[in-house]
N, CA, C and O atoms as a Maestro MAE file, in Angstrom:
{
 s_m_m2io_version
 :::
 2.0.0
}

f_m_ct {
 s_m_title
 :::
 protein
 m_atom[284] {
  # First column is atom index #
  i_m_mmod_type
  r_m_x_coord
  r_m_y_coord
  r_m_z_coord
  i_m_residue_number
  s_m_chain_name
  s_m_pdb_residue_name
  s_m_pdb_atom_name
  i_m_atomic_number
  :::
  1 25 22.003 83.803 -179.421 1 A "UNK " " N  " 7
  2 3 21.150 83.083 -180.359 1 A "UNK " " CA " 6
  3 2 19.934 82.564 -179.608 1 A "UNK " " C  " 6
  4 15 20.019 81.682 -178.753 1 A "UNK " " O  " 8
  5 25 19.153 82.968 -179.856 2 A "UNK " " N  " 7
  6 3 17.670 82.222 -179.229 2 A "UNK " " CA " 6
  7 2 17.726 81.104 -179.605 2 A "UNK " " C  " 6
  8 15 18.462 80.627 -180.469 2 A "UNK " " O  " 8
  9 25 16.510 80.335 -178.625 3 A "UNK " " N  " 7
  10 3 16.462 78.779 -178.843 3 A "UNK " " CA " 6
  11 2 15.158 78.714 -179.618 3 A "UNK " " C  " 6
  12 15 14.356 79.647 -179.572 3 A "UNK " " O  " 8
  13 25 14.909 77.436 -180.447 4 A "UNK " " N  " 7
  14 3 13.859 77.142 -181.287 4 A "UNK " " CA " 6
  15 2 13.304 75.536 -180.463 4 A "UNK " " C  " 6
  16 15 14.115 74.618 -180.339 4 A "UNK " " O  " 8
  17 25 11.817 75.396 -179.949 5 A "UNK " " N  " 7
  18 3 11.611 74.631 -180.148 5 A "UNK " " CA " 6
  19 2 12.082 72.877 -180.779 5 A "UNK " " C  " 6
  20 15 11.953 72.782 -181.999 5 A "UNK " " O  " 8
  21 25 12.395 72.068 -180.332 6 A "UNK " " N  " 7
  22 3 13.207 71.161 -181.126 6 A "UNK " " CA " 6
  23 2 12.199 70.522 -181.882 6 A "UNK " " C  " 6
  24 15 12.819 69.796 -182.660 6 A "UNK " " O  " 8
  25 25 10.389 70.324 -182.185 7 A "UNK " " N  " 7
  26 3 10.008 69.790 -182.623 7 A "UNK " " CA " 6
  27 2 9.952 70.470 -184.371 7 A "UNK " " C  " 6
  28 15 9.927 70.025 -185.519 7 A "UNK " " O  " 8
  29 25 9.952 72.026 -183.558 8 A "UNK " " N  " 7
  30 3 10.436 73.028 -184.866 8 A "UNK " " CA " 6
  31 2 11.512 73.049 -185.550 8 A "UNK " " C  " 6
  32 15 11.362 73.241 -186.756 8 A "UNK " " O  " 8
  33 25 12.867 72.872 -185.049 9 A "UNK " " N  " 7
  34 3 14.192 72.763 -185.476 9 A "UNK " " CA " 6
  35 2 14.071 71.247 -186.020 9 A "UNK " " C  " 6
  36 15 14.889 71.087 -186.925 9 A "UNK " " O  " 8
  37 25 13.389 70.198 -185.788 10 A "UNK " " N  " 7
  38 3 13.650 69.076 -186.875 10 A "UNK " " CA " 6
  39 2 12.829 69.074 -187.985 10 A "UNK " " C  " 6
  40 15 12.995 68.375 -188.985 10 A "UNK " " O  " 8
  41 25 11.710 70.072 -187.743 11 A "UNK " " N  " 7
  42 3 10.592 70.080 -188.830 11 A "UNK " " CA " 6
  43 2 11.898 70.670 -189.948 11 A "UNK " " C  " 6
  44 15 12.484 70.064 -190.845 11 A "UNK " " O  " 8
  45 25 12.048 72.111 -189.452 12 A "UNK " " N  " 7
  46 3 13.176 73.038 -190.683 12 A "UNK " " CA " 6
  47 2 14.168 71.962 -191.226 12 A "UNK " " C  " 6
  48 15 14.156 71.902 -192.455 12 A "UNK " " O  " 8
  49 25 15.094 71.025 -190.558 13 A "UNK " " N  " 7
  50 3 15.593 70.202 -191.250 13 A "UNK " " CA " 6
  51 2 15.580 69.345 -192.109 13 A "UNK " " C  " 6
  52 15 16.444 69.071 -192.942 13 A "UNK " " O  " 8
  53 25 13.820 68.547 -191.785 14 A "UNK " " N  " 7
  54 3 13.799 68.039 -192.756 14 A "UNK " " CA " 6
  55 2 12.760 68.376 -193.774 14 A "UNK " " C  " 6
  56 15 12.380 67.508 -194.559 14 A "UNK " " O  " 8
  57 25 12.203 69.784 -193.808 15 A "UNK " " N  " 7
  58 3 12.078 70.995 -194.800 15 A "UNK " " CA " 6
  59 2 13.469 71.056 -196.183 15 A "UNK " " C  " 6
  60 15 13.445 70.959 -197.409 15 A "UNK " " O  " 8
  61 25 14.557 71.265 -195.152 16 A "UNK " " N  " 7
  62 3 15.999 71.513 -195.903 16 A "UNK " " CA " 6
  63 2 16.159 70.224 -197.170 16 A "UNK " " C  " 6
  64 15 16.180 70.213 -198.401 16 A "UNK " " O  " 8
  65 25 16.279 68.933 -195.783 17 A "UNK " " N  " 7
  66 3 16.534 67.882 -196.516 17 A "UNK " " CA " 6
  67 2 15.538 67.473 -197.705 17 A "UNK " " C  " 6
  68 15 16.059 67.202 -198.787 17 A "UNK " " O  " 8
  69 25 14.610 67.429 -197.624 18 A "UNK " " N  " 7
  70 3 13.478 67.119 -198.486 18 A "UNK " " CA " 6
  71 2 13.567 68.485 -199.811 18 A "UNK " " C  " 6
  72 15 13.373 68.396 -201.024 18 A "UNK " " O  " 8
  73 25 13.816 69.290 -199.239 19 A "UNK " " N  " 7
  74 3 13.862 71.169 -200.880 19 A "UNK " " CA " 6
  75 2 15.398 70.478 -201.832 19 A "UNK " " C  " 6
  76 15 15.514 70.527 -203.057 19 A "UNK " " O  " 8
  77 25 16.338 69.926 -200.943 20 A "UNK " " N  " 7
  78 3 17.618 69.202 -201.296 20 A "UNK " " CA " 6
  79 2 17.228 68.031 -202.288 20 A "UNK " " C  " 6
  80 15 17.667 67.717 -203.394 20 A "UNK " " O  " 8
  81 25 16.281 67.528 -201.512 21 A "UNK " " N  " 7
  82 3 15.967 65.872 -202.806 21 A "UNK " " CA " 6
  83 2 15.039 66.509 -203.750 21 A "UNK " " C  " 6
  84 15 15.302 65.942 -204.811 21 A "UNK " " O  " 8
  85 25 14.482 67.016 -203.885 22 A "UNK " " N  " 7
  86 3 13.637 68.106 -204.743 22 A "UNK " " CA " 6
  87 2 14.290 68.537 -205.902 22 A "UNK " " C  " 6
  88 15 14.124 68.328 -207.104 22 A "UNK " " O  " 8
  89 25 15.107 69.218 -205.208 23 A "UNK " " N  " 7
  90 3 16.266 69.548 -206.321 23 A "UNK " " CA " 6
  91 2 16.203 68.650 -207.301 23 A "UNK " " C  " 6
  92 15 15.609 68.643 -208.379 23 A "UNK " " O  " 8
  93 25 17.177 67.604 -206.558 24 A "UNK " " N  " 7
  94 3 18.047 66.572 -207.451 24 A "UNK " " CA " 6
  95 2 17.074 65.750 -208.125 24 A "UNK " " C  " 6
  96 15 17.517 65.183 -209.123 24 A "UNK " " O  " 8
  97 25 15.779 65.519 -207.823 25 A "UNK " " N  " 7
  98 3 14.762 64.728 -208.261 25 A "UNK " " CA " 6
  99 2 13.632 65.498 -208.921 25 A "UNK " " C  " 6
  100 15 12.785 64.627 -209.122 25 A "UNK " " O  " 8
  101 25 13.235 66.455 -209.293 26 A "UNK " " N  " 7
  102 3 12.558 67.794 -209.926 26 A "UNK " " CA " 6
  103 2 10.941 66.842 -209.922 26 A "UNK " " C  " 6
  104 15 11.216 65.655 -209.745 26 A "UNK " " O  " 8
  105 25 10.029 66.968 -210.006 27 A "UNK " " N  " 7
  106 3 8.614 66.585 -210.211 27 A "UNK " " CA " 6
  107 2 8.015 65.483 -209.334 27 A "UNK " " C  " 6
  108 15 6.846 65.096 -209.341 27 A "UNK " " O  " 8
  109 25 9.329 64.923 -208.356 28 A "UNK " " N  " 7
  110 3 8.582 64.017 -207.700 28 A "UNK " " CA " 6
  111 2 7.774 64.597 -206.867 28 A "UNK " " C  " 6
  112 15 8.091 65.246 -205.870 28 A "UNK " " O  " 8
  113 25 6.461 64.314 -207.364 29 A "UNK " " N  " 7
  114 3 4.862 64.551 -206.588 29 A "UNK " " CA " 6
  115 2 4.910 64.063 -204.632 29 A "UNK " " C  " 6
  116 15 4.187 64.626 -203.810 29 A "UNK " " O  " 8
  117 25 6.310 62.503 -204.128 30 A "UNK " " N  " 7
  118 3 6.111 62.552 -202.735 30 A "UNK " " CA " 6
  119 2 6.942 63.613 -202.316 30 A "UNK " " C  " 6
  120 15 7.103 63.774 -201.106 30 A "UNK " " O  " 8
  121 25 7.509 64.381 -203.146 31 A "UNK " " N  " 7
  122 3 8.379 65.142 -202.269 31 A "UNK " " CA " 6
  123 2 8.095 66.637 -202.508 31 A "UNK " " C  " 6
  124 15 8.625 67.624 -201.999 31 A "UNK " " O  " 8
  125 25 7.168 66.536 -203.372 32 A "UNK " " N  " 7
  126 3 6.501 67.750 -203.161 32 A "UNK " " CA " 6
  127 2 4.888 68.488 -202.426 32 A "UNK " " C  " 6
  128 15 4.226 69.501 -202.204 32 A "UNK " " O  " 8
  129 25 4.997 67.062 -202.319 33 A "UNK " " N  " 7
  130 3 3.707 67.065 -200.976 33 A "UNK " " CA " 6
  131 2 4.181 67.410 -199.331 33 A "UNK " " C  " 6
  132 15 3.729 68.085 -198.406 33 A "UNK " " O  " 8
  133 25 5.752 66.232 -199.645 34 A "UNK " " N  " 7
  134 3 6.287 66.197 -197.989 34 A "UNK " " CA " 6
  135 2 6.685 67.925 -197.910 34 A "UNK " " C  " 6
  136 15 6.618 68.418 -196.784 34 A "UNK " " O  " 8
  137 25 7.125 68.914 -199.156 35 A "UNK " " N  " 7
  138 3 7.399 69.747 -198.963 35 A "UNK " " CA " 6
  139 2 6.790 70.387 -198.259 35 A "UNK " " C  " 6
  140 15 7.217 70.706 -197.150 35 A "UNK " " O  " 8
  141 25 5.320 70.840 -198.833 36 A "UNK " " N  " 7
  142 3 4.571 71.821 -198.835 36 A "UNK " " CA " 6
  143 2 3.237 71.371 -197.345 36 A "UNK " " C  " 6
  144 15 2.338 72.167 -197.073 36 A "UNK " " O  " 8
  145 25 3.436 69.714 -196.419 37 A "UNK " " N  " 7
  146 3 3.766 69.648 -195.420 37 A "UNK " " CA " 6
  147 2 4.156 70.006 -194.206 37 A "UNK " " C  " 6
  148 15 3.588 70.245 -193.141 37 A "UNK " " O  " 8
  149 25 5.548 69.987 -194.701 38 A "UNK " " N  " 7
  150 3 6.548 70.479 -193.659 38 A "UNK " " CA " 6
  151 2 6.416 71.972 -193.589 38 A "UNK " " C  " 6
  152 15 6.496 72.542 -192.501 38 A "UNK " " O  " 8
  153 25 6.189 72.722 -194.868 39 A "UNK " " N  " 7
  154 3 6.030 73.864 -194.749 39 A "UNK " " CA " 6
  155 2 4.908 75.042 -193.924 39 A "UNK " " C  " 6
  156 15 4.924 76.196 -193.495 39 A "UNK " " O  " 8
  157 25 4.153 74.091 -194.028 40 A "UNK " " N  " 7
  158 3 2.886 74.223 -193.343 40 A "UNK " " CA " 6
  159 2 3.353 74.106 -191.730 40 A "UNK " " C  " 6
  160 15 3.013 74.940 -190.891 40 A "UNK " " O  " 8
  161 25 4.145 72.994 -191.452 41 A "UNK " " N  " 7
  162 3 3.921 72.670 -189.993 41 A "UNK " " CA " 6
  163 2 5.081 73.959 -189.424 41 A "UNK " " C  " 6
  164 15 4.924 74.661 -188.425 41 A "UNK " " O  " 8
  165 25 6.228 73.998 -190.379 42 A "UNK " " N  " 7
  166 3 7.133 75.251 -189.447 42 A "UNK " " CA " 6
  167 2 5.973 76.479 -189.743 42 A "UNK " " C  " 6
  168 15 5.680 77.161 -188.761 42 A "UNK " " O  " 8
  169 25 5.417 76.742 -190.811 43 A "UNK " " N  " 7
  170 3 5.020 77.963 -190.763 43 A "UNK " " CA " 6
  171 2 3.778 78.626 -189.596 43 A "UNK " " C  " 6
  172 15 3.506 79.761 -189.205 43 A "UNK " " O  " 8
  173 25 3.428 77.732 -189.416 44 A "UNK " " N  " 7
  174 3 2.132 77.333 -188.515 44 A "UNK " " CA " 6
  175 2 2.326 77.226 -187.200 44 A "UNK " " C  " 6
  176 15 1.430 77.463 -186.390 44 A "UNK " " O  " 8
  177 25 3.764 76.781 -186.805 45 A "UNK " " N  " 7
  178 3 4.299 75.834 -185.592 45 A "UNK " " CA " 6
  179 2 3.521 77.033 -184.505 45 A "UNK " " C  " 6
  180 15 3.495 78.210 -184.867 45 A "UNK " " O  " 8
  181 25 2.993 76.676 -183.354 46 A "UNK " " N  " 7
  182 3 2.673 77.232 -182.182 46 A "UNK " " CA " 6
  183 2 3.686 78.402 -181.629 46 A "UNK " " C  " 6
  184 15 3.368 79.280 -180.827 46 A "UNK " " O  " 8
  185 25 4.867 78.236 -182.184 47 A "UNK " " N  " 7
  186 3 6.328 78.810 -181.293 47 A "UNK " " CA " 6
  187 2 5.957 80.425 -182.178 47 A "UNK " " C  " 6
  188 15 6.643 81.430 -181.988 47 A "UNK " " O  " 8
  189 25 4.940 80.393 -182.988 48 A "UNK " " N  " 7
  190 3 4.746 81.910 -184.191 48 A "UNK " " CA " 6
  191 2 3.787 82.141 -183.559 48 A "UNK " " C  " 6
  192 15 3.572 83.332 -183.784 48 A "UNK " " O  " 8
  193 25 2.846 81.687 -182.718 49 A "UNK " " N  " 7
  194 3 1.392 81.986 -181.933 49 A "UNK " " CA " 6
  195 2 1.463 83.377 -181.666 49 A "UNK " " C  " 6
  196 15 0.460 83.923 -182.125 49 A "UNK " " O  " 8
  197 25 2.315 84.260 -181.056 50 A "UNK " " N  " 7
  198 3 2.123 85.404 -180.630 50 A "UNK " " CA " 6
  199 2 2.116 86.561 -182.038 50 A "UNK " " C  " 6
  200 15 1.273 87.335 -182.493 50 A "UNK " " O  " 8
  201 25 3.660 86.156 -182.440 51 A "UNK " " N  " 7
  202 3 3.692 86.973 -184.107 51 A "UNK " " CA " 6
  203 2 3.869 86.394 -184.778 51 A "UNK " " C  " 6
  204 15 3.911 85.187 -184.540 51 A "UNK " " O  " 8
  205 25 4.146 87.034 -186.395 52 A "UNK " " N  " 7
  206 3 4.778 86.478 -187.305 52 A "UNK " " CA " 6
  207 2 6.428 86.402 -187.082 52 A "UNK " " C  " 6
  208 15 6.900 87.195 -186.267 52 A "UNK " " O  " 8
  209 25 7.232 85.577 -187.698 53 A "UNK " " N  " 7
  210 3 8.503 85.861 -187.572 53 A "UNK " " CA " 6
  211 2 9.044 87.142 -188.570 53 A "UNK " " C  " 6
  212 15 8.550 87.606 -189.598 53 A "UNK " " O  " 8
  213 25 9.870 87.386 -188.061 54 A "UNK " " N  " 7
  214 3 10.634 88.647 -189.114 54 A "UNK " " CA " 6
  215 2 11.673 87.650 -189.947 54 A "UNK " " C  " 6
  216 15 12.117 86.627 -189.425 54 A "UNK " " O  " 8
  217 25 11.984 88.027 -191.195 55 A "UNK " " N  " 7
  218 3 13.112 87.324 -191.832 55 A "UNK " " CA " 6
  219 2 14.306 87.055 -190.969 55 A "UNK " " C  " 6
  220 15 14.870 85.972 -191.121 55 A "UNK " " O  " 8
  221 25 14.849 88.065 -189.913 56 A "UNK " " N  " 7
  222 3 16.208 87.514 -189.482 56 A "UNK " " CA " 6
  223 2 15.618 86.264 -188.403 56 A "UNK " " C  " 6
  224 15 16.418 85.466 -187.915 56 A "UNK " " O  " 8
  225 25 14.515 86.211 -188.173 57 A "UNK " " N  " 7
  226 3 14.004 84.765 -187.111 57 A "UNK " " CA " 6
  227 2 14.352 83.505 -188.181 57 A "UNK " " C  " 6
  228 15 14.974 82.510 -187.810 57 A "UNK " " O  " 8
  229 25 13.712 83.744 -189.982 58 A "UNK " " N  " 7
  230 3 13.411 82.860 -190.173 58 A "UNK " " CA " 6
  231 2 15.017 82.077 -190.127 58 A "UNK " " C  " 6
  232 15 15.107 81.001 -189.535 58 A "UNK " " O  " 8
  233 25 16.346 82.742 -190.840 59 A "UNK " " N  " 7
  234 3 17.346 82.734 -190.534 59 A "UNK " " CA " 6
  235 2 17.950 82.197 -189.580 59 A "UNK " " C  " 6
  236 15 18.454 81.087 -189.753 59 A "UNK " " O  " 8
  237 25 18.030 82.739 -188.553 60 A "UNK " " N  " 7
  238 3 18.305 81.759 -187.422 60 A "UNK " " CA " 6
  239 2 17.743 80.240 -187.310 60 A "UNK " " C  " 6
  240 15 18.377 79.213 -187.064 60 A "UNK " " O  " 8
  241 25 16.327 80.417 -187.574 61 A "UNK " " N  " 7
  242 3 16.044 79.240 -187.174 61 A "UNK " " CA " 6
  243 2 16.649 77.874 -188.130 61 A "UNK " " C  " 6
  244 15 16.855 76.730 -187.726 61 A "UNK " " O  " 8
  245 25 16.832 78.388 -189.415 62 A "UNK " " N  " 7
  246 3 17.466 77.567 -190.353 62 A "UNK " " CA " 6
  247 2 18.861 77.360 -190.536 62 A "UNK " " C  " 6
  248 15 19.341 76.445 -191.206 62 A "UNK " " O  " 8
  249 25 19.757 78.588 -189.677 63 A "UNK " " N  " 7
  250 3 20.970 78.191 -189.389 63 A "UNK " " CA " 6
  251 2 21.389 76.820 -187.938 63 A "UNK " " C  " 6
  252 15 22.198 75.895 -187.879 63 A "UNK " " O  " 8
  253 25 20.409 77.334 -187.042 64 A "UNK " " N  " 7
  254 3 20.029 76.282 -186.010 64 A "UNK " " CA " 6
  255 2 19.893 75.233 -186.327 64 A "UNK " " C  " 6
  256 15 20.783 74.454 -185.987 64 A "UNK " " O  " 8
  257 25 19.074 74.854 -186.889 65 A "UNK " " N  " 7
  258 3 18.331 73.530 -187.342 65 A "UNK " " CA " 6
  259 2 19.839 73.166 -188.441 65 A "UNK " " C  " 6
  260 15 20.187 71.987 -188.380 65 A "UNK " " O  " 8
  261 25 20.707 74.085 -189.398 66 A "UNK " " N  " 7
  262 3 21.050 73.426 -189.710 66 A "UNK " " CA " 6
  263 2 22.840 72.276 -189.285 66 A "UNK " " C  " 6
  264 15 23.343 71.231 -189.699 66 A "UNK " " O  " 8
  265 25 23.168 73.344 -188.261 67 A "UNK " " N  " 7
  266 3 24.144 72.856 -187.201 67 A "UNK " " CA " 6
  267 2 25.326 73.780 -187.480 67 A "UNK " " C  " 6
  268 15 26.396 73.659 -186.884 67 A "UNK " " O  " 8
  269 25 25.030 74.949 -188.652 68 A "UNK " " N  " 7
  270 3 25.981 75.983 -188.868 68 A "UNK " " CA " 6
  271 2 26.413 76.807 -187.437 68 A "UNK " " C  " 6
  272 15 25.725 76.856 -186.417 68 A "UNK " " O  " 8
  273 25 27.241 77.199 -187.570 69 A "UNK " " N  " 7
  274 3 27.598 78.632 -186.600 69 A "UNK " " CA " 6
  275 2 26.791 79.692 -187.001 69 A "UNK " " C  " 6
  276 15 25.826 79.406 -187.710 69 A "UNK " " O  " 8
  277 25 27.020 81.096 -186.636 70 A "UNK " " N  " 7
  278 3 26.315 82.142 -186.236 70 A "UNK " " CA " 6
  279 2 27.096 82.573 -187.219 70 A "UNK " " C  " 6
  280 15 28.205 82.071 -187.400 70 A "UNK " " O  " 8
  281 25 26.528 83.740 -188.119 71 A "UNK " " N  " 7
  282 3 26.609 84.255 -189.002 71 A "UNK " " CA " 6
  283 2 27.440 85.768 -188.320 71 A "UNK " " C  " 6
  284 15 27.740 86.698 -189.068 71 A "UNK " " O  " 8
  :::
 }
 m_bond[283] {
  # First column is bond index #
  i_m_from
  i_m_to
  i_m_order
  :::
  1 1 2 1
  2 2 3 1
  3 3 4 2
  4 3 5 1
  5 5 6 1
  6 6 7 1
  7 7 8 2
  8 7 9 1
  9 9 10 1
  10 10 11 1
  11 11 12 2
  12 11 13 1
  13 13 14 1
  14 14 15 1
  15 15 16 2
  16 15 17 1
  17 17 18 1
  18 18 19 1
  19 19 20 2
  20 19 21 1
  21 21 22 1
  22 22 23 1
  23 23 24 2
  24 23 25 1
  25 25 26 1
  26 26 27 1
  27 27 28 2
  28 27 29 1
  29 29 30 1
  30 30 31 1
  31 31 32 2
  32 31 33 1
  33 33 34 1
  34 34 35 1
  35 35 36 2
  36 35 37 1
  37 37 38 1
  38 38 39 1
  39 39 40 2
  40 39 41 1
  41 41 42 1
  42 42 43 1
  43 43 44 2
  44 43 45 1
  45 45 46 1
  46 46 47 1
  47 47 48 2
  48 47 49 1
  49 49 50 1
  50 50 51 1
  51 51 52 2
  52 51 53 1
  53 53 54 1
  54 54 55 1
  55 55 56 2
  56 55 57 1
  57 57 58 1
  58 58 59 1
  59 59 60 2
  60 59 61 1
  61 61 62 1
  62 62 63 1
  63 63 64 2
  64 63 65 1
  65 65 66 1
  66 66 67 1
  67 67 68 2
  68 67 69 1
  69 69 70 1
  70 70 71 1
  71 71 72 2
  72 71 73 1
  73 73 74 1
  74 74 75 1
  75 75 76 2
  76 75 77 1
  77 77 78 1
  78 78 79 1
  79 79 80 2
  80 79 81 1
  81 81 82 1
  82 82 83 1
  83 83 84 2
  84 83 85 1
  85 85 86 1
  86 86 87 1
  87 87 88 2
  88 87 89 1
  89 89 90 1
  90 90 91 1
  91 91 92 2
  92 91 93 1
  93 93 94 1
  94 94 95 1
  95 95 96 2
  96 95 97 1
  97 97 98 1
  98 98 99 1
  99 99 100 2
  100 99 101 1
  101 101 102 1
  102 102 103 1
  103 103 104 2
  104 103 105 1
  105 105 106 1
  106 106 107 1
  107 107 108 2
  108 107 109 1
  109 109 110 1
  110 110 111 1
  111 111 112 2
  112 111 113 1
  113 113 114 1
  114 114 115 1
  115 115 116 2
  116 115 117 1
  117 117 118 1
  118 118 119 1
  119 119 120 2
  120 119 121 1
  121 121 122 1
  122 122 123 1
  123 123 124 2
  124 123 125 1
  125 125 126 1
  126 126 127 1
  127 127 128 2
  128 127 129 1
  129 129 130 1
  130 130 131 1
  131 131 132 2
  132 131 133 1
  133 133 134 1
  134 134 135 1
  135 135 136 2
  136 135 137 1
  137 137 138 1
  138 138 139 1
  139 139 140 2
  140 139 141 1
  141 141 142 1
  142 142 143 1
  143 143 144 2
  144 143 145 1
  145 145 146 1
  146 146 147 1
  147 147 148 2
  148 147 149 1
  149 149 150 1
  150 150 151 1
  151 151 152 2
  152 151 153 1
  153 153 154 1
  154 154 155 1
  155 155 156 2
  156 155 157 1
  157 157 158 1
  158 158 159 1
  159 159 160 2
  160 159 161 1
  161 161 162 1
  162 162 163 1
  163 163 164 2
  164 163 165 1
  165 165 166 1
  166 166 167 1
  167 167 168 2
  168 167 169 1
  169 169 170 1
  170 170 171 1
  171 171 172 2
  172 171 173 1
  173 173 174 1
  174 174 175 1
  175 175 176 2
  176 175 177 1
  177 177 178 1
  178 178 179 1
  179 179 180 2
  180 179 181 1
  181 181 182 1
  182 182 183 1
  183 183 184 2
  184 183 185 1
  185 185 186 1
  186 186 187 1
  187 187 188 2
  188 187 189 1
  189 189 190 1
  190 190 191 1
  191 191 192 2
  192 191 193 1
  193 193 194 1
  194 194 195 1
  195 195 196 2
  196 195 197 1
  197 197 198 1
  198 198 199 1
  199 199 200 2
  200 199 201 1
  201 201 202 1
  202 202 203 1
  203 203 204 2
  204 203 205 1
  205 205 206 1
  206 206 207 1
  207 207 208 2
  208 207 209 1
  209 209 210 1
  210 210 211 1
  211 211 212 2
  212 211 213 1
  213 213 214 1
  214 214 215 1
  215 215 216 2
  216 215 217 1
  217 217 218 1
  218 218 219 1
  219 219 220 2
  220 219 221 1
  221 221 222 1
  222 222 223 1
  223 223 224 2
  224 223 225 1
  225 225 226 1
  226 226 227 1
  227 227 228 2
  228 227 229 1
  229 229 230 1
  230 230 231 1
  231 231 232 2
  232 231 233 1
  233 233 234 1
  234 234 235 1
  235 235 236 2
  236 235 237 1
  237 237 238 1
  238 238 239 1
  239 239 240 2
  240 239 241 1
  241 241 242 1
  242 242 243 1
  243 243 244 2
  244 243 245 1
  245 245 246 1
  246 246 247 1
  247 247 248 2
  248 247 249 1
  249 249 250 1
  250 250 251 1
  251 251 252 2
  252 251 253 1
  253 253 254 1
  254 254 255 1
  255 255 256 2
  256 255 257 1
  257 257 258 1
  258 258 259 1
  259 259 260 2
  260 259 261 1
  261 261 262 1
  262 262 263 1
  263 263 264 2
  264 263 265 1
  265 265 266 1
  266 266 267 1
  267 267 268 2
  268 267 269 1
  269 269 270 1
  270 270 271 1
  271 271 272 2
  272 271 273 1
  273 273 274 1
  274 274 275 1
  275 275 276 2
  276 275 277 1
  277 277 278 1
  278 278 279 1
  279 279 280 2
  280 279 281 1
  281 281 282 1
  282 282 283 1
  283 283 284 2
  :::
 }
}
C-alpha cells in the first residue's frame, strides 16, 4: 500500500466526514462550501503535481484515510 501524505489523508477524511453530514443534513450551504473546499484541496494537493491520479489511487487513498484494511 503506498503512503499518502498525512496533510492529504486528513484532508480525504474530513472530505468523508463532512459528504456524511451532508447527507444527513441535505442543503446546508456550510457544508456544502466545506465540501467543495476540501475537494479542491485533495484534488489539487501537491502529492498529484507530477500526474493525475488513476481511480485505483483515488481508492486507496480513501481507504487509508479511512482506517479500513486493504481491499
Amino acid at each position: 500500500m503506498r503512503s499518502f501524505p498525512h496533510d492529504l489523508a486528513r484532508a480525504q477524511r474530513e472530505w468523508s466526514a463532512t459528504y456524511r453530514q451532508l447527507a444527513e443534513h441535505p442543503g446546508r450551504t456550510e457544508l456544502r462550501r466545506r465540501l467543495h473546499r476540501l475537494s479542491a484541496q485533495v484534488f489539487f494537493h501537491p502529492h498529484w503535481q507530477q500526474a493525475r491520479p488513476r481511480p485505483a489511487e483515488w481508492w486507496e487513498l480513501r481507504d487509508q484515510a479511512s482506517g479500513r484494511p486493504d481491499r
